[in-house]
C-alpha positions, 0 to 999 in steps of 0.5 A: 571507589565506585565499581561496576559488574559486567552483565548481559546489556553491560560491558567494560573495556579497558581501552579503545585498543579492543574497539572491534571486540567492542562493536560485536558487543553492541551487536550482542547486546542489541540483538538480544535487549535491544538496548545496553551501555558500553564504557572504555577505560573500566577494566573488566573487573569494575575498576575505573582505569582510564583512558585517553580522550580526544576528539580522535578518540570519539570519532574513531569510536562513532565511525567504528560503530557507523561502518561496521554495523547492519542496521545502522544505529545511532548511540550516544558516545561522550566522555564521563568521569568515573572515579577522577578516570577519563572514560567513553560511556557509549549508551546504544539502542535499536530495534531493526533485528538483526544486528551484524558486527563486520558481517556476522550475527552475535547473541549475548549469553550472561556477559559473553558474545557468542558468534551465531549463524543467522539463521540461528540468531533469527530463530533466537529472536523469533523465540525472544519476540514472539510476545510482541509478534501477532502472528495472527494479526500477519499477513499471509503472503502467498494467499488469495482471495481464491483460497478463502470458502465462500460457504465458511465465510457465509456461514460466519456471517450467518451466524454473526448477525452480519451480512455477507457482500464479497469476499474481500469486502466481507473479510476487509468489515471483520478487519482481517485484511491488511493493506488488500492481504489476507491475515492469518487469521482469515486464511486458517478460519476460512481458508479452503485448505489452509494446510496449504500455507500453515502445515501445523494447522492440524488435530491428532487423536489418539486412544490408549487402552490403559493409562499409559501410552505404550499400547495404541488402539486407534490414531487419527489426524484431521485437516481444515479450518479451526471450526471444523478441526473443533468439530472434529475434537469434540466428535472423537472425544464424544466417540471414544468415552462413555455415553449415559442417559437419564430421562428428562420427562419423557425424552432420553437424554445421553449424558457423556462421562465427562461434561460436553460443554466443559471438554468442548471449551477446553478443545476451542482454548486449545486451537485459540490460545496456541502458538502458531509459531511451533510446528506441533499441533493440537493433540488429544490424547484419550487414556482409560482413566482420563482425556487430555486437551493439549495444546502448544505454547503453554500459558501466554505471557507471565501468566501462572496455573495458579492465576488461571484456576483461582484469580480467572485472569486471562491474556490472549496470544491470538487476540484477533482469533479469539474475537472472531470465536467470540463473534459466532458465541464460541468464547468470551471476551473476558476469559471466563473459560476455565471458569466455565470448565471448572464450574462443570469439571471441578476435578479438570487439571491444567499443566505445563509441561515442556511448553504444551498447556494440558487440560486434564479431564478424569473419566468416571468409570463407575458412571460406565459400570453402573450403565453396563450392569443396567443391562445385562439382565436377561443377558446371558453370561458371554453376553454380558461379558462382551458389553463389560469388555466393550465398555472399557475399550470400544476399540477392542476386536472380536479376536481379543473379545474370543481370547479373553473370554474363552470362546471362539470368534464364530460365537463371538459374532453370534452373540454381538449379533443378538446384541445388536438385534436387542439394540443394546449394541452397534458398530460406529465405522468399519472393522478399521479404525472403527469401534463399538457404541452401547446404546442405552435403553 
């Protein structure tokens, strides 16, 4: 005796009696496989119990599912022997979604239809299709040519070794229009403010003094296009580490605590690879003890951590981006990015936590005592005091420098004056949201 189990794209009705029930199983099933089987005359425990088939009863089932399904679909119904029992096998498929029973959207969870709202339902499979949808390869409805900077573009051509005609004809070359329309792409790479149409096209910074996030000592949030907003992350991350210097002949050379190269390819896979779709954006997170790159999305498709680090393998959710970063030089085709960055980070960590993908970078603090203590001979004590509080927080004010070292304000600013006047020492931005640079000799 042969049974089966009810499942997720499978169900079993005892009789055509619960043919409604039925229809909003298809539609349940539909709306989450895209596919699945229906039997009646199986009872829910597997056992075959037939049922009673005529031409009436395949009519009343097709025209059922005719008449109360939005879209329409077209199943395949016949009678099937099981176990010597007369029964309606019904073998469905779509992919026009949503589908609605009798005016409502369902969702199949385990081996029930849950009724949804269909804005629930349509989020539901955004969510469950989001791997099949580019959304960098969708048109960008309510964007004009008008939006697009022709200096951007100039400037892309430029440097891609291609010529520039028009916006339309240049955009229509690089295969970023679609039917006369502006993609995605075109719009948030070189759109005037694209922040107008994707309001999650954005960079927060941060900066923490320890190595947690309970104190903040400076915030900042930048709008524009991928390449500026690129240029923006390596500038804040370059701001708010350390810098060294070795000598390379006769030329000075800074050298920042975490390699340049290596957190700047980690910044351009953070705006390539992100999901779109998720209102959150590209976040850095500066800590005492390290940088974080984190982007939203997580890995793209069945990809591991495992197989980015140790197999170099590579998906791209953002194809269509990803080859116009590789047309200006900024990627490779193939994926080699975390190659890249390990081969000049060893120590560089990737996580996924709560689908954001975090590139972890660890600063090097004996690198920045080593950098401090080379200067302060000749110093006298508050001063080297200063440059040794400054190291390890750049954003520190002149109240906190007072307090910690035991001396007023007035005499803080005499000796940061004399710092200055020595060069060992200046101020980047005002006494807001700016900080302080040690300048090495």
């Amino acid at each position: 005796m042969n049974t089966m189990n009810e499942s997720e794209n499978i169900e079993l009705k005892k009789s055509t009696s619960e043919l409604k029930e039925a229809v909003i199983s298809i539609v349940a099933i539909l709306n989450k496989h895209q596919k699945g089987e229906l039997y009646f005359g199986i009872d829910r425990d597997g056992t075959a119990v037939g049922q009673t088939v005529t031409e009436n009863t395949m009519r009343e089932v097709s025209r059922a599912i005719s008449e109360h399904i939005e879209p329409k679909i077209f199943p395949k119904v016949e009678e099937v022997i099981l176990d010597g029992k007369n029964c309606v096998h019904i073998e469905f498929a779509g992919n026009n979604l949503p589908y609605y029973a009798y005016g409502r959207a369902y969702i199949r969870v385990g081996d029930e239809d849950r009724q949804s709202s269909a804005k629930e339902i349509e989020r539901f499979i955004l969510h469950m299709k989001r791997d099949k949808i580019r959304w960098d390869k969708e048109i960008c409805e309510k964007a004009k040519f008008e939006d697009i900077s022709v200096e951007k573009l100039k400037w892309f051509l430029k440097e891609a070794g291609k010529e520039y005609g028009s916006i339309e004809n240049s955009l229509d070359k690089l295969g970023l229009l679609r039917d006369g329309k502006l993609l995605n792409t075109a719009v948030i790479l070189f759109g005037k403010i694209p922040q107008q149409f994707f309001p999650n096209a954005k960079l927060r910074c941060a900066t923490f003094p320890t190595t947690s996030t309970a104190i903040i000592v400076d915030r900042q949030e930048y709008e524009g296009n991928l390449f500026d907003l690129i240029e923006k992350a390596e500038e804040y991350i370059l701001k708010n580490i350390h810098i060294g210097m070795r000598l390379e002949g006769l030329r000075r050379v800074d050298v920042p605590e975490i390699d340049k190269s290596a957190f700047r390819e980690a910044i351009i896979n953070a705006f390539c690879h992100r999901d779109y779709y998720e209102y959150d954006s590209v976040n850095i997170a500066v800590f005492k003890d390290r940088v974080e790159i984190r982007s939203p999305g997580g890995l793209y498709g069945s990809l591991t951590i495992e197989e980015i680090r140790k197999k170099m393998v590579s998906r791209r959710r953002n194809e269509l981006i990803a080859d116009m970063f590789h047309e200006v030089h900024f990627v490779e085709r193939w994926g080699r990015g975390i190659s890249l960055i390990l081969s000049k980070e060893p120590d560089a960590e990737f996580e996924v936590v709560g689908g954001i993908f975090i590139t972890r970078f660890k600063r090097k603090a004996e690198g920045v005592e080593g950098l401090v203590e080379g200067l302060v001979e000749g110093l006298v004590e508050n001063q080297q005091k200063i440059l040794k509080l400054i190291a390890k927080n750049p954003h520190i004010s002149k109240r906190e420098m007072a307090e910690k070292i035991g001396i007023s304000t007035t005499a803080i600013d005499k000796n940061i004056e004399t710092l200055k006047k020595k060069r060992l020492l200046k101020r980047v931005g005002g006494a807001k949201g700016g900080h302080w640079k040690i300048i090495p000799p």
